[in-house]
C-alpha positions as CSV (number, residue, x, y, z in Angstrom):
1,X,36.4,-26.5,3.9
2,X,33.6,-27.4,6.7
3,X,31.3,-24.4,6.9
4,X,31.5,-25.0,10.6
5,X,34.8,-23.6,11.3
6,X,33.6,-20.0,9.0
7,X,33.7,-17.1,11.7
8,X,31.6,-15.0,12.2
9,X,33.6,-11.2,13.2
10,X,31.8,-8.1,14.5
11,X,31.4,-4.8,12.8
12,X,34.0,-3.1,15.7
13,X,34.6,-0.1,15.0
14,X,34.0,-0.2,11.0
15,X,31.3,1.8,9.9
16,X,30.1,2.2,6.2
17,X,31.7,5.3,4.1
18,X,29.7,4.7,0.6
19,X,26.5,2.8,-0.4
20,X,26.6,1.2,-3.7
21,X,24.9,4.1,-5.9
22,X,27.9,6.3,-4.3
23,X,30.8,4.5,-6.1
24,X,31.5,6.4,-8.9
25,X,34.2,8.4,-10.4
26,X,35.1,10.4,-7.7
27,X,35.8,7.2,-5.3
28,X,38.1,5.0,-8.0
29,X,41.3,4.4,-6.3
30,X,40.2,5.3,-3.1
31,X,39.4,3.0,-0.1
32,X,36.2,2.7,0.8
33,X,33.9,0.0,2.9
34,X,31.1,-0.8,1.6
35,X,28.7,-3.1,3.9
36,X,25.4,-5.9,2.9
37,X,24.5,-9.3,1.9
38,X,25.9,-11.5,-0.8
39,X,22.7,-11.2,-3.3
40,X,25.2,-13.7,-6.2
41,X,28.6,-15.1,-6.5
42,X,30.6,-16.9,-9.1
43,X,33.9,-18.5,-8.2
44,X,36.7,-19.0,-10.9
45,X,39.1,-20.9,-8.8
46,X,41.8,-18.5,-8.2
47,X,39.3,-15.8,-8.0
48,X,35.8,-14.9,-6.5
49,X,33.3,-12.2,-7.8
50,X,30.6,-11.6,-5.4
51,X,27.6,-9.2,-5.9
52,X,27.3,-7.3,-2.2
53,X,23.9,-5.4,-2.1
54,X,22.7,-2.7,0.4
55,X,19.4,-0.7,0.3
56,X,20.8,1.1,-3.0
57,X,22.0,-2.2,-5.3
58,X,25.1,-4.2,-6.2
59,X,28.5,-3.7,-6.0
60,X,31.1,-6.3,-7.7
61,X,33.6,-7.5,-5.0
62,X,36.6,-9.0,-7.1
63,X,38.5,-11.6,-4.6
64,X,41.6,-12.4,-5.5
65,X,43.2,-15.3,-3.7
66,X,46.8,-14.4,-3.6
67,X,45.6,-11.1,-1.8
68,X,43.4,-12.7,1.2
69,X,44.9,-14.8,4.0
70,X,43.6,-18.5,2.8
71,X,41.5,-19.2,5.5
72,X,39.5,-15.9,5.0
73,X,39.2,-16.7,0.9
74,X,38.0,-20.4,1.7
75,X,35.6,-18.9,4.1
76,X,34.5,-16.8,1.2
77,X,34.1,-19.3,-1.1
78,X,31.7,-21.4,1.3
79,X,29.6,-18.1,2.2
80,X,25.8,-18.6,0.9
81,X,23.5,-16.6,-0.8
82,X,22.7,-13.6,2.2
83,X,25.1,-13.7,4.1
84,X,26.2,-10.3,5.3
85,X,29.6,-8.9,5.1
86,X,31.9,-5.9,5.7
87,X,34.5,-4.9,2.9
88,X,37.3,-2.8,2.8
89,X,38.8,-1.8,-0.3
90,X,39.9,-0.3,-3.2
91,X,37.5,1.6,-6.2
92,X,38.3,0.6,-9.4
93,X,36.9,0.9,-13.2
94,X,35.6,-2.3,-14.3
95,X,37.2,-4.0,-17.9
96,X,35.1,-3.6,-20.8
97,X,32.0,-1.8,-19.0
98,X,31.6,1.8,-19.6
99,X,30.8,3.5,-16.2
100,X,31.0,0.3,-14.2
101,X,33.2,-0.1,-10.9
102,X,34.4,-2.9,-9.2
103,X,35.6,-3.0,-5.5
104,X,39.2,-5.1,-4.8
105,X,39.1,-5.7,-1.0
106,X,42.1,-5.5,1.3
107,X,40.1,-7.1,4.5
108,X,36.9,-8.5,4.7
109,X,34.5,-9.3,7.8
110,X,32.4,-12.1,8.0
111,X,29.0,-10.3,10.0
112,X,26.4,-12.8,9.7
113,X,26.8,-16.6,7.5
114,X,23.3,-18.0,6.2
115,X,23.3,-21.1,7.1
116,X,20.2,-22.3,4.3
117,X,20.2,-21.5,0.6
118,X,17.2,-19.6,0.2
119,X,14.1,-21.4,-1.4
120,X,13.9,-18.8,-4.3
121,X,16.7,-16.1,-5.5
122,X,16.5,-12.5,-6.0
123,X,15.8,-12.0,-9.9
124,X,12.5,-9.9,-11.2
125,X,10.1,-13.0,-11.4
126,X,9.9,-16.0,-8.5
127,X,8.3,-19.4,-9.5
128,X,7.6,-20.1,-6.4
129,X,4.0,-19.7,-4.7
130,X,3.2,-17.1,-2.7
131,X,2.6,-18.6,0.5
132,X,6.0,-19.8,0.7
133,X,7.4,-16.9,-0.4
134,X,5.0,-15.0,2.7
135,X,6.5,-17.8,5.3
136,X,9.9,-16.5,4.6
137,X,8.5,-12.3,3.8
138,X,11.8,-10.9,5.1
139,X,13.5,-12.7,2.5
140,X,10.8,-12.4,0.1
141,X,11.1,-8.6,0.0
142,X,15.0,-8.9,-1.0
143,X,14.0,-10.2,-4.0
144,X,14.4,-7.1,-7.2
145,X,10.8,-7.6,-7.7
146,X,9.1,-6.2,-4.7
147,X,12.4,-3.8,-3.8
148,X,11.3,-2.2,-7.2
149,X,7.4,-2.1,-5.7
150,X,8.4,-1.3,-1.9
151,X,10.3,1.7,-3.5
152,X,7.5,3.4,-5.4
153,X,5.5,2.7,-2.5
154,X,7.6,5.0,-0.4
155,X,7.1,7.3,-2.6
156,X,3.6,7.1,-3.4
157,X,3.5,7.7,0.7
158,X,5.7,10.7,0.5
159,X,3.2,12.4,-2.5
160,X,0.1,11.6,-0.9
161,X,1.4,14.0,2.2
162,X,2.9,16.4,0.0
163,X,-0.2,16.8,-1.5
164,X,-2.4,17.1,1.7
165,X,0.1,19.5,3.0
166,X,-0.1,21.7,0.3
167,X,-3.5,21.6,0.6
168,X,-3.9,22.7,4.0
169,X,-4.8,19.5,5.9
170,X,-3.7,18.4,9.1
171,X,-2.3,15.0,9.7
172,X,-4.1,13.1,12.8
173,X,-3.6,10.0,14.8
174,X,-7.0,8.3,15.4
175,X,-7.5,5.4,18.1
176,X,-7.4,1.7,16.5
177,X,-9.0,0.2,19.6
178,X,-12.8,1.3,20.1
179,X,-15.5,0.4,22.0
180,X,-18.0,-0.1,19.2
181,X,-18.5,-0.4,15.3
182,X,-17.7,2.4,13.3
183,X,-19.9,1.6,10.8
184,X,-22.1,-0.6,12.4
185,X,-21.3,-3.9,10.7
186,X,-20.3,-7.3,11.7
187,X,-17.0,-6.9,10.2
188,X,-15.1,-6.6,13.8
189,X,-12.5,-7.8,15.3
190,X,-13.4,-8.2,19.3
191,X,-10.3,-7.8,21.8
192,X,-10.2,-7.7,25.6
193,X,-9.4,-4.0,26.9
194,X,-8.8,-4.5,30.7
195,X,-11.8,-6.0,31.7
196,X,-14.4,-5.6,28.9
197,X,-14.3,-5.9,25.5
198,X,-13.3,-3.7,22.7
199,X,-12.8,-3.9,18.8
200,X,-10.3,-3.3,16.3
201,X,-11.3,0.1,14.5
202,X,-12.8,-0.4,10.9
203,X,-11.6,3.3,9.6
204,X,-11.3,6.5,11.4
205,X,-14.7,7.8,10.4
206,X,-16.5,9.2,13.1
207,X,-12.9,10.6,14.5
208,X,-12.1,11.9,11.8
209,X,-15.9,13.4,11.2
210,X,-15.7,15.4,15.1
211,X,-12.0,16.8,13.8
212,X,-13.3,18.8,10.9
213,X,-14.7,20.4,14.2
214,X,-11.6,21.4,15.1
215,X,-9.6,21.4,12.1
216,X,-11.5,22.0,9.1
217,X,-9.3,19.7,6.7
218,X,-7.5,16.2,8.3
219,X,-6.4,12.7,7.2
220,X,-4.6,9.9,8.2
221,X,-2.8,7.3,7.0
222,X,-3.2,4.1,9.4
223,X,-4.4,0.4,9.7
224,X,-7.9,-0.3,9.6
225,X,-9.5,-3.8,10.5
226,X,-11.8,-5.9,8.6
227,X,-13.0,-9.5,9.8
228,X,-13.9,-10.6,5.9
229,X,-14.5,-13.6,5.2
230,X,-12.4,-13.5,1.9
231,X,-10.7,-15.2,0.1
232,X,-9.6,-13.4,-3.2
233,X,-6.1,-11.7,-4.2
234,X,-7.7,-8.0,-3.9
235,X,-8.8,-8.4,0.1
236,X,-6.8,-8.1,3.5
237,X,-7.9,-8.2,6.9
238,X,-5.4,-5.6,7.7
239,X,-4.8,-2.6,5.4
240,X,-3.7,0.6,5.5
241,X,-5.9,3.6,4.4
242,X,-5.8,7.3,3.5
243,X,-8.9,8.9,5.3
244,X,-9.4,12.8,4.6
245,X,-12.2,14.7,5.6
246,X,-13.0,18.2,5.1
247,X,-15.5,20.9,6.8
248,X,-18.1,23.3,4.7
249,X,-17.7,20.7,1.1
250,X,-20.0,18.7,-0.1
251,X,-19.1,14.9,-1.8
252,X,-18.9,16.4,-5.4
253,X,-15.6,18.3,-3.4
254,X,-14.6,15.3,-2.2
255,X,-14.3,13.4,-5.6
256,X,-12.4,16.4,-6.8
257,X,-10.0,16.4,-3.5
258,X,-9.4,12.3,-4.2
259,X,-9.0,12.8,-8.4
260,X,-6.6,15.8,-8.0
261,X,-4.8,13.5,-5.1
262,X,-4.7,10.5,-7.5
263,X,-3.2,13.0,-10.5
264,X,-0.7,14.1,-8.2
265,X,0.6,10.5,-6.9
266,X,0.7,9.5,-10.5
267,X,2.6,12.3,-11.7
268,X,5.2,11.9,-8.7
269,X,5.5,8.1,-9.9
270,X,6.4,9.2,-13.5
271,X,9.0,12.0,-12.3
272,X,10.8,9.9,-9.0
273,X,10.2,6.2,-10.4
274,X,11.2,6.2,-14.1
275,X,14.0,3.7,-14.1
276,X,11.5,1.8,-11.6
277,X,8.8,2.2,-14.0
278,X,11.2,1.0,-16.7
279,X,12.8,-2.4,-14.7
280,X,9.1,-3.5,-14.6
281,X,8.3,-2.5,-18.3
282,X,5.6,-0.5,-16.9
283,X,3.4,2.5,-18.0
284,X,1.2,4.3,-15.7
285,X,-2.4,5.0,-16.3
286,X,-2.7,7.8,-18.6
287,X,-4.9,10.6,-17.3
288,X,-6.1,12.9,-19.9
289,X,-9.2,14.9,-18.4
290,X,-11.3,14.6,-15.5
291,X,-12.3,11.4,-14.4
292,X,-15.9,10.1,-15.4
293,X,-18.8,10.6,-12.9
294,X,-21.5,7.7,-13.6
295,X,-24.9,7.4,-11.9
296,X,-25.5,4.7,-10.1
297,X,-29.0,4.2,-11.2
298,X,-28.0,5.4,-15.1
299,X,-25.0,2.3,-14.6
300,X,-27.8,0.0,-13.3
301,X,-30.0,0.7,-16.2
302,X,-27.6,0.2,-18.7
303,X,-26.3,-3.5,-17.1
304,X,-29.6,-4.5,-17.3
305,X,-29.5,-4.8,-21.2
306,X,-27.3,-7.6,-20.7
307,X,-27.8,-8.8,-16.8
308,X,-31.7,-9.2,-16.6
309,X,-31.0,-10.3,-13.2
310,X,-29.5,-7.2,-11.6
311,X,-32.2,-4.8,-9.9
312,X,-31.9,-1.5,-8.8
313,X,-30.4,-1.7,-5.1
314,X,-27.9,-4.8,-5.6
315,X,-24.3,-4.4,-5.5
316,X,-22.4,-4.1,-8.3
317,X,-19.8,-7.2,-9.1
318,X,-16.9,-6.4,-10.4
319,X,-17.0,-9.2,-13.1
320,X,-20.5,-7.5,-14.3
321,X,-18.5,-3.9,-15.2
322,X,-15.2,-5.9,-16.5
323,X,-16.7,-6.0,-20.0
324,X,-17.7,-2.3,-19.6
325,X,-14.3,-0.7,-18.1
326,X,-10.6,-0.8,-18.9
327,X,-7.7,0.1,-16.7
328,X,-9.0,3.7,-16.1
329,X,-10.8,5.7,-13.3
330,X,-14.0,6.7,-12.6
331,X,-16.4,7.4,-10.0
332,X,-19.7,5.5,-9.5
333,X,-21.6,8.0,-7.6
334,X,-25.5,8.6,-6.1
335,X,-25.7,4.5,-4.5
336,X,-29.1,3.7,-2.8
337,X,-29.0,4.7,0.7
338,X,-30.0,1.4,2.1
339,X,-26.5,0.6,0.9
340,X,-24.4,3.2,2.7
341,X,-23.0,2.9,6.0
342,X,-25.8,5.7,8.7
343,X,-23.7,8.7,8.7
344,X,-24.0,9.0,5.0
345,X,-26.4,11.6,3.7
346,X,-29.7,11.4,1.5
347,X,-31.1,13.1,-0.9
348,X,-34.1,11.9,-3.8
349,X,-34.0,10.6,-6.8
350,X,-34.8,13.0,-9.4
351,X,-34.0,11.0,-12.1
352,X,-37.0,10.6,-14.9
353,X,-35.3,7.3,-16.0
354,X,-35.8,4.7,-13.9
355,X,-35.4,0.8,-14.9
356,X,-38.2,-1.9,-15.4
357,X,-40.7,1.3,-14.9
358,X,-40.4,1.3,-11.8
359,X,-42.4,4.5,-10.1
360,X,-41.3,4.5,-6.8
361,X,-39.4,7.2,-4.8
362,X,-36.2,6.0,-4.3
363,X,-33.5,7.5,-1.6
364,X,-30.3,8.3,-2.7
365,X,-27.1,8.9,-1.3
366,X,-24.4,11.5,-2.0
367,X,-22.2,9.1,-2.2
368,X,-19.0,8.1,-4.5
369,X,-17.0,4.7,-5.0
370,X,-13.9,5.7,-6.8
371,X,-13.1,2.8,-9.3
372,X,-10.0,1.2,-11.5
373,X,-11.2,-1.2,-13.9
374,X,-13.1,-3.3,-11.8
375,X,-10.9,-2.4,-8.5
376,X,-12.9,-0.1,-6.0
377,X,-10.3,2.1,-4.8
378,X,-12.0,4.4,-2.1
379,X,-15.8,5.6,-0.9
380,X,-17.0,8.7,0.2
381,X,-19.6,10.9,0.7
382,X,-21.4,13.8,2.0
383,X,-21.5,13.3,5.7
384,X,-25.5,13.6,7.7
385,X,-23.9,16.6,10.1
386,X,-27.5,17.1,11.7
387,X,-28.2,15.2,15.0
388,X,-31.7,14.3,14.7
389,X,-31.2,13.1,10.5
390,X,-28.6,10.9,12.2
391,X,-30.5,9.0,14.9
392,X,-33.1,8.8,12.7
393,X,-30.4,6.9,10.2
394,X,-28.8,5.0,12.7
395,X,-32.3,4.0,14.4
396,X,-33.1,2.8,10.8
397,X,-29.7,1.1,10.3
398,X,-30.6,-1.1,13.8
399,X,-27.9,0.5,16.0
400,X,-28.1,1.3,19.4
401,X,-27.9,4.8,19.9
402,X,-26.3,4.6,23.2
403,X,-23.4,2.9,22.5
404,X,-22.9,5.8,19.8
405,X,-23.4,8.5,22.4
406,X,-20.1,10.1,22.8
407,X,-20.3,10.6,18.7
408,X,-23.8,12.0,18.8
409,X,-23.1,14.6,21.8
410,X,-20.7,16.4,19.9
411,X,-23.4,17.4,17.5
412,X,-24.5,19.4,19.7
413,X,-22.2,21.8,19.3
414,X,-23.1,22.5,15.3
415,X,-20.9,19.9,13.8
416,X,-20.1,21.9,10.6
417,X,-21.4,20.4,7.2
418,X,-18.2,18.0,5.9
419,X,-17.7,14.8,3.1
420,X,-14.8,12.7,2.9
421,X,-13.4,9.2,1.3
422,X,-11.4,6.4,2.5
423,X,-8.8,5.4,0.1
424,X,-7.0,1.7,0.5
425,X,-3.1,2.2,-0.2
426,X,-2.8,-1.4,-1.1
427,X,-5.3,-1.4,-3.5
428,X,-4.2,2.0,-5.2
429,X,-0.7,0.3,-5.6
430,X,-2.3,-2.7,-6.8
431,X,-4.0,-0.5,-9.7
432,X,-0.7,1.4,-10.3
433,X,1.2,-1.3,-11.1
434,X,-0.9,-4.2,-12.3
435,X,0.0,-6.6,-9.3
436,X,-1.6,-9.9,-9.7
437,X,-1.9,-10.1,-5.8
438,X,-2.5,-7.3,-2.7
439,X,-0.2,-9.3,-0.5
440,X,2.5,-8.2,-2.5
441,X,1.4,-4.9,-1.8
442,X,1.9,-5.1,2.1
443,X,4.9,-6.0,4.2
444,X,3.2,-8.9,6.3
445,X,-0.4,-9.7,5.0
446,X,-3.2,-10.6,7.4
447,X,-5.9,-12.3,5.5
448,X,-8.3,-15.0,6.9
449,X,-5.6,-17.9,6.6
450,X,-2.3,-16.1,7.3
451,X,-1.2,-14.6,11.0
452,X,2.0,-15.5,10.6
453,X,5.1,-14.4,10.3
């Protein structure tokens, strides 16, 4: 049969009664229409058995064609892979499959025909490289795979506001067009706003800062914008991130607010995701006790019995604490200052041990990176809530005061003392379930190469 002369019908007035997970005892011998896409099909001559999927799974359509007008079975038969279609019919028990049910369809409507067999099918594990598989995303995140890791992530969603709500934080919206860098790097992305120009926002922070004003305790789950040049399988140019901030705590608060938060998301997985969990063979990260707290300078002096090369005030590379961590959490907490972003606040180091001899007073941060293996999750940090510590950072950090000044004029009106963390979602799924890639970890990935689809 040419595939041409397959019509296409329209819904009309048929509208779905059950979704896949709802067939079940209750429904066999009953009609019911069940509505999706063709995710398999085997055809036996005489007889065709089709996997329809919705949202919830499969159903088995069993075609018989004695029971079908012959141009609707032919039609059937030439359907591909995708191809969406309406069923009416009848519930019954399928042979030799305890608790199994099979659909026998009366009348059948052809929605929507695909007209190309898909470059890769819908099974747990694709061959095929990711870029190809992003060209074609929509289809992509059909595949069992990523519904499996799109599901938990609407859940992890759903727990990490359930846990800020019963916590007594307020969920804000925060502009994502500014007029100048958050944090005062070169990591922007520039855009014309009318007739000057503007940036994409790099987090929420000094919003989110002047609502503890207001609030006491908020966060916000939104995009933020980073113009890295990078090229790895952890980065994205546009993420989404869980910003809290909270009034009258200090950063050791904060690392307990984000470890209790990461406790609860975890446990939420483990109670709403088991047969997830179990489709990708997959344990969670057991959490026994608190998570550890590690200097930064007590970190840098151990590295340096192995790494000669590292000095107290570089970065840390992940592939330096890979032979020193497993998949577990911990904080990495008290960074140099001079590393920090200006509204982060100081304090001295009062350590006695500090590496190579050296003597010299050193300027801390109260500051946290939250860590998985060698994954940074989130950073935080007691926030400078004075106005004249803060010019004096920002003057420091080279910015131009002015183009900060409808930040710094709320301080005075006694911003309260406040600490808070930015936590990427990606990157916490990532961890959770040992993706090999972020994109997968995001609907439609930006990175430096991809702005499309």
């Amino acid at each position: 049969m040419d595939e041409k002369l397959i019509v296409e019908d329209t819904l009309g007035d048929w509208r779905r009664t059950h979704y896949s997970s709802e067939i079940s005892h209750s429904v066999v011998n009953s009609e019911v229409i069940v509505i999706g896409w063709i995710s398999s099909k085997r055809d036996h001559g005489n007889v065709l058995f089709a996997l329809l999927r919705d949202r919830y799974g499969d159903i088995q359509l069993v075609v018989k064609k004695k029971e079908l007008p012959k141009e609707l079975f032919d039609s059937l038969r030439n359907l591909k892979e995708h191809s969406s279609i309406a069923v009416k019919g009848i519930v019954v028990e399928q042979k030799n499959e305890n608790g199994s049910f099979e659909i026998i369809p009366k009348e059948i409507k052809i929605l929507s025909i695909s007209n190309k067999p898909a470059p890769f099918l819908t099974q747990a594990v694709s061959s095929i490289g990711i870029d190809t598989r992003l060209d074609l995303r929509a289809i992509d995140l059909r595949r069992d795979y990523l519904q499996i890791i799109f599901r938990i992530r609407r859940n992890i969603l759903k727990s990490i506001r359930n846990y800020f709500d019963q916590n007594h934080f307020v969920e804000v919206n925060t502009p994502k067009m500014i007029a100048t860098a958050t944090e005062g790097g070169a990591a922007l992305f520039p855009i014309f706003y009318y007739d000057r120009e503007a940036f994409l926002a790099q987090s929420p922070q000094l919003y989110k800062e002047q609502l503890t004003m207001a609030f006491e305790s908020v966060y916000e789950i939104a995009p933020i914008f980073r113009a890295e040049p990078s090229r790895t399988n952890r980065h994205l140019s546009e993420a989404i991130s869980v910003d809290a901030e909270k009034a009258y705590v200090n950063y050791d608060d904060a690392m307990d607010i984000l470890e209790n938060l990461i406790k609860h998301v975890v446990d939420s997985i483990k109670h709403h995701n088991l047969t997830d969990l179990k489709e990708l063979e997959l344990d969670l990260p057991e959490i026994s006790g608190p998570f550890p707290r590690l200097a930064y300078s007590d970190l840098v002096s151990k590295l340096q019995e192995n790494h000669k090369y590292i000095r107290w005030g570089d970065d840390i590379s992940p592939k330096i604490l890979r032979d020193m961590f497993g998949d577990e959490f911990y904080f990495i907490t008290d960074w140099p200052a001079s590393t920090k972003p200006f509204y982060v606040k100081s304090k001295l180091d009062k350590s006695d041990q500090k590496p190579h001899g050296e003597n010299d007073e050193r300027i801390l941060s109260e500051s946290f990176d939250l860590m998985f293996g060698t994954l940074e999750l989130s950073s935080g940090s007691t926030r400078i809530n004075n106005k004249v510590e803060l010019m004096e950072q920002m003057k420091n950090k080279g910015l131009n005061l002015e183009a900060f000044d409808y930040h710094l004029r709320i301080f005075d009106y006694a911003v309260p003392p406040h600490a808070g963390f930015g936590l990427g979602l990606e990157r916490l799924i990532m961890a959770l379930l040992k993706l090999e890639n972020i994109r997968d970890a995001t609907f439609y990935p930006r990175d430096i190469d991809r702005l499309a689809p």
